[in-house]
C-alpha positions as CSV (number, residue, x, y, z in Angstrom):
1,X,0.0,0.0,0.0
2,X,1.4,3.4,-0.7
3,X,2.4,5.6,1.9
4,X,0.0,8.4,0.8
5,X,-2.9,6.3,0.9
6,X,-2.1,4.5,4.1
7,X,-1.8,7.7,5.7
8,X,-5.0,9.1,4.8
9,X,-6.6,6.2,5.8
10,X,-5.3,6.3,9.3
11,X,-6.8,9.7,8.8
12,X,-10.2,8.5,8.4
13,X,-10.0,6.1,10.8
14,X,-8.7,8.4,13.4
15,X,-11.5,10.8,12.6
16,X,-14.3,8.1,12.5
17,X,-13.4,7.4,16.5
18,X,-13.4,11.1,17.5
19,X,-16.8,10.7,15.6
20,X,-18.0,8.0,18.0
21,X,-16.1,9.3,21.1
22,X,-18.0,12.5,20.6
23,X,-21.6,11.4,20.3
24,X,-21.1,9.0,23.8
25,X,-19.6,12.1,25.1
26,X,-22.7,14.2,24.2
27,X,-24.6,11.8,25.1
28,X,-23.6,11.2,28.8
29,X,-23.9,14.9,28.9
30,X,-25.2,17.3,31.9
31,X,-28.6,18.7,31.5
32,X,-30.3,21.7,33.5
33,X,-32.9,23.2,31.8
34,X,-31.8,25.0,28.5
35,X,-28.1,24.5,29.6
36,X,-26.1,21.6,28.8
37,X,-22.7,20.7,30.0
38,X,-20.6,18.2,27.9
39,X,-17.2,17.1,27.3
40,X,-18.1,16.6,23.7
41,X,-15.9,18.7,22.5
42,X,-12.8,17.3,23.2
43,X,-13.1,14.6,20.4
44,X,-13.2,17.9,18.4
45,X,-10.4,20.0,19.5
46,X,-8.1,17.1,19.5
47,X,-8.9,16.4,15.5
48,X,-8.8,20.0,14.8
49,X,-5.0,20.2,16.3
50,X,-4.0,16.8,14.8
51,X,-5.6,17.5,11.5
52,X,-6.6,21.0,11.1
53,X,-10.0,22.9,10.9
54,X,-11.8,21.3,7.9
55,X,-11.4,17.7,9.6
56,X,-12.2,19.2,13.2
57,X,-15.6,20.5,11.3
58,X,-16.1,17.6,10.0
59,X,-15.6,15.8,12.9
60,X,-18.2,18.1,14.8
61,X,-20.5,18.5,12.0
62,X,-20.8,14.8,11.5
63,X,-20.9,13.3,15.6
64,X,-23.3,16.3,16.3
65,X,-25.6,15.0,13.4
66,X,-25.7,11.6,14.3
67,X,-26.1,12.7,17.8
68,X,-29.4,14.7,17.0
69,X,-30.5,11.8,14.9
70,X,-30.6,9.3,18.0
71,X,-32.2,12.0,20.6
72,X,-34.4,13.9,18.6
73,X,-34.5,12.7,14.3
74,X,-34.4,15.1,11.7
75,X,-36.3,18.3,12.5
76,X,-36.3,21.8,11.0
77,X,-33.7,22.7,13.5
78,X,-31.5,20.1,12.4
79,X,-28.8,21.8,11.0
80,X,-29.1,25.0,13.3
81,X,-28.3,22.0,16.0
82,X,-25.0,20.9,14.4
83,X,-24.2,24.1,13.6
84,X,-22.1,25.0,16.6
85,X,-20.2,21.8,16.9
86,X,-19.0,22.2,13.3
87,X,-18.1,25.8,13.9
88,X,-15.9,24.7,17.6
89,X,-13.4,22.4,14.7
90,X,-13.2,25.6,12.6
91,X,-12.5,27.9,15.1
92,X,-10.2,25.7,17.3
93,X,-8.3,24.8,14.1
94,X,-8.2,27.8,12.5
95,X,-6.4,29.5,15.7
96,X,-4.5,26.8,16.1
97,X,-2.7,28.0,13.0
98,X,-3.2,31.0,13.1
99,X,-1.1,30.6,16.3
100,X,1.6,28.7,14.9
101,X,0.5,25.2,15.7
102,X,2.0,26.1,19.4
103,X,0.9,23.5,22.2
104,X,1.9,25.4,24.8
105,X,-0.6,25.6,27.5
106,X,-1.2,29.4,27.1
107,X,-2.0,29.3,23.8
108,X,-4.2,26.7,24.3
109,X,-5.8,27.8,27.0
110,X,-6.4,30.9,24.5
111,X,-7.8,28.8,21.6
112,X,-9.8,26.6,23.5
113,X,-11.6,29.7,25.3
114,X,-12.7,31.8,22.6
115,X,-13.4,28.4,20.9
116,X,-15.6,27.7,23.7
117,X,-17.5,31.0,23.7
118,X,-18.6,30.9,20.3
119,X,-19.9,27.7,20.7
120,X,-21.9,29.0,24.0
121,X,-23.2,32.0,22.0
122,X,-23.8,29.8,19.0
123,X,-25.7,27.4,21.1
124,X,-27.6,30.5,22.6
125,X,-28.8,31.9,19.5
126,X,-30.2,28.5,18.2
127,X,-32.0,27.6,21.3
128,X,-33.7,31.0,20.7
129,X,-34.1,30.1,17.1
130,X,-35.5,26.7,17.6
131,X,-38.1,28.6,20.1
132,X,-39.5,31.3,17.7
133,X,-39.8,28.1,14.9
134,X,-41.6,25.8,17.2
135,X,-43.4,28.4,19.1
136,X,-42.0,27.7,23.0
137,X,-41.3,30.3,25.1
138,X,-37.2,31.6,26.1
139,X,-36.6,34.5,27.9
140,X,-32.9,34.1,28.6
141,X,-32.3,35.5,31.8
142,X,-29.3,37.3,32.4
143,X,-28.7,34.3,35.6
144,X,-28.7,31.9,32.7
145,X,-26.5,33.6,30.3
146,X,-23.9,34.4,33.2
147,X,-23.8,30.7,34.2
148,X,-24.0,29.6,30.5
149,X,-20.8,31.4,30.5
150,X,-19.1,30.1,33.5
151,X,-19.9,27.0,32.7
152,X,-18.3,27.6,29.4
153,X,-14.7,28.6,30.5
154,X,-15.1,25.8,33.3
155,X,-15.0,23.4,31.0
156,X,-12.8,25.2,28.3
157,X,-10.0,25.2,31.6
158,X,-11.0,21.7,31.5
159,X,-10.2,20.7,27.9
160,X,-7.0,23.2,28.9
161,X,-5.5,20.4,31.1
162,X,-6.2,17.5,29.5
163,X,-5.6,18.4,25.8
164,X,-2.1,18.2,26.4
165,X,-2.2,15.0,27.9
166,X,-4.2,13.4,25.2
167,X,-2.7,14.7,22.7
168,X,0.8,13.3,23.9
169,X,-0.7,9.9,24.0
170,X,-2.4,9.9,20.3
171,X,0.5,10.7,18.7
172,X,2.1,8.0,20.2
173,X,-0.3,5.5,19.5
174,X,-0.8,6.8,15.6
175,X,3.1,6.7,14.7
């Protein structure tokens, strides 16, 4: 088999797993009310460093989509829903470039957190969205969008200390 070929099927295959890793993640996420606190984003931030942003979009397009299609099927929301996922792999790998490709914790840290707030203000905007379309009521208080917040950059400090780590280990395992 030719080394090109070999290596972009290790690609696929890499990307398939942070596929599945990120739906269970999802999944076995935290629920309170219109807030949701997951760890799904880690499948995506590692593929957008080890591969850049199209394949860390692709990765959160794709895991967010099956994700819907198990808890809720194909709505008219649908791809509002995946939305933010895909745009996390963009983001995340785009300043990973953008900052040199640098793993240092800092810049991490940096990535990960802006990253993480689009993805909270993403997520905002479509549970609005998803409201006026199907005709619920959200007021979002400013308690909610404070913790929504919070809970963001708690989990982007998160990602922060074990990105590293993980990432360490992958490349290990994939040479």
């Amino acid at each position: 088999m030719k080394e090109k070929t070999r290596d972009y099927l290790k690609t696929l295959c890499v990307q398939a797993v942070m596929i599945a890793l990120f739906v269970v993640l999802d999944t076995l996420s935290l629920k309170m009310g219109n807030i949701k606190i997951t760890f799904g984003g880690l499948p995506i931030i590692l593929c957008s460093i080890l591969y850049g942003p199209v394949s860390g979009m692709a990765v959160g397009l794709t895991g967010s989509f099956i994700g819907q299609m198990i808890s809720y099927g194909f709505t008219a929301t649908t791809a509002l829903w995946i939305l933010p996922a895909g745009v996390r792999g963009l983001v995340m790998g785009l300043l990973f470039l953008a900052f040199r490709k640098k793993e240092k914790v800092g810049f991490l840290a940096v990535e990960i957190c802006i990253s993480s707030l689009i993805v909270t203000i993403l997520n905002t905007l479509v549970t609005y969205i998803d409201s006026v379309v199907y005709q619920y009521p959200y007021v979002l208080a400013l308690g909610e969008s404070v913790f929504r917040i919070i809970s963001s950059l708690v989990t982007a400090a998160l990602y922060t200390v074990v990105v590293p780590v993980i990432l360490k280990a992958v490349r290990k395992i994939l040479k």
